[in-house]
C-alpha positions, 0 to 999 in steps of 0.5 A: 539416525543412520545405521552408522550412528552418525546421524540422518543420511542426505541423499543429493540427486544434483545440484540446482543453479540459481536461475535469478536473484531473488529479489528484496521483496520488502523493497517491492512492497514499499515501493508499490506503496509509495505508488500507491500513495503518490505522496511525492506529487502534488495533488494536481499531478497525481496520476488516476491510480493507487488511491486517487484511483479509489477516490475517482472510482467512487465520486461522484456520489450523486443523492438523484441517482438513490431516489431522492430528489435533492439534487446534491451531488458530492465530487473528489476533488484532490487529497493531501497526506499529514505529516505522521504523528510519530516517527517510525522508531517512536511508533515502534516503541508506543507497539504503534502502526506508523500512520499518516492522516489522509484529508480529502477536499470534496465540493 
């Protein structure tokens, strides 16, 4: 408190001018998910980031390369996004994450 009684005092040296807005960040996070994800094209027009990044980056996984000799090599093909078991407000309810079952096609 003050020595008046009237509560703490608040000195103020100037006033600061927002410079820009701030922006949804909530709306930065989905959207770079969804870019992420690339859920919206089908497998064949996905560009080589986000996760078809991660599945390039990875593959092949080629068994000669580890000393062994049995030839089997394993590429990435393409991957496909299920349909969530849950809606978003169900998931909520069962205190469950929202999911979404990824299949990759490898040969």
């Amino acid at each position: 408190m003050s020595l008046t009684g009237k509560g703490p005092r608040i000195e103020r040296f100037g006033d600061i001018a927002d410079v820009i807005p701030l922006p949804n960040l909530t709306e930065i996070q989905v959207n770079s998910f969804r870019a992420f994800l690339q859920a919206d094209r089908a497998p064949d027009g996905r560009e080589n980031v986000g996760l078809q990044s991660a599945f390039k980056e990875v593959f092949p996984i080629d068994e000669t390369e580890k000393g062994r000799s049995t030839g089997l090599v394993l590429d990435f093909l393409e991957y496909r996004l299920g349909e969530p078991p849950y809606t978003p407000r169900n998931a909520a309810r069962r205190t469950s994450p929202t999911r979404r079952p990824c299949t990759p096609s490898c040969s």
